[in-house]
N, C-alpha and C positions, 0 to 999 in steps of 0.2 A: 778473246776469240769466241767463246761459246757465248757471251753477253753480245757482242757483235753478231749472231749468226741468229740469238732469240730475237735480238730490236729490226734485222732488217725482217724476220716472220710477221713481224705484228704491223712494220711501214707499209709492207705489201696488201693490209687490208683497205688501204686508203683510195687506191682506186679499183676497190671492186673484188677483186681475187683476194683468193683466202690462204691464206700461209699455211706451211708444211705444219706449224703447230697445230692449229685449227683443226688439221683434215683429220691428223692424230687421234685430237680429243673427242672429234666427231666419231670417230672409229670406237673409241673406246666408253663412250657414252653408247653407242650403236648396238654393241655387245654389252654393258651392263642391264641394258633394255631388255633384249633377247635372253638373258640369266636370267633376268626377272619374272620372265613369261614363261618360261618353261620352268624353274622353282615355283611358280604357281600352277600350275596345270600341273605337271606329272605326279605330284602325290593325288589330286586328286580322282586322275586317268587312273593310277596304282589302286587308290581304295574302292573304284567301282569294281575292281577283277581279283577280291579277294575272298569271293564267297566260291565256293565252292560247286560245280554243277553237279548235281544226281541225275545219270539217264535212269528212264526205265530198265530194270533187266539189268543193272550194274551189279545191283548191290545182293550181296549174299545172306 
């Protein structure tokens, strides 16, 4: 049943349309993408804002 329901996902690329599998792994590749881009950006957004600001007239 479940072999039957992956082979007719994959017959369906033959003319043109993309099987429930496909759209899945599209999906999931989509958001490994977007993990990626933002585990590389946000440390580096984080260590521009870890210095400290001194106004004038703060400090005692």
């Amino acid at each position: 049943m479940l072999a039957d329901r992956a082979l007719a996902d994959v017959q369906g690329l033959g003319d043109g349309r993309v099987g429930p599998a496909l759209r899945r792994l599209g999906l999931v590749v989509a958001a490994a993408a977007l993990l990626a881009a933002v585990s590389a950006v946000l440390p580096a957004s984080l260590a521009l804002q870890t210095r400290p600001v001194e106004l004038p007239g703060t400090r005692e």
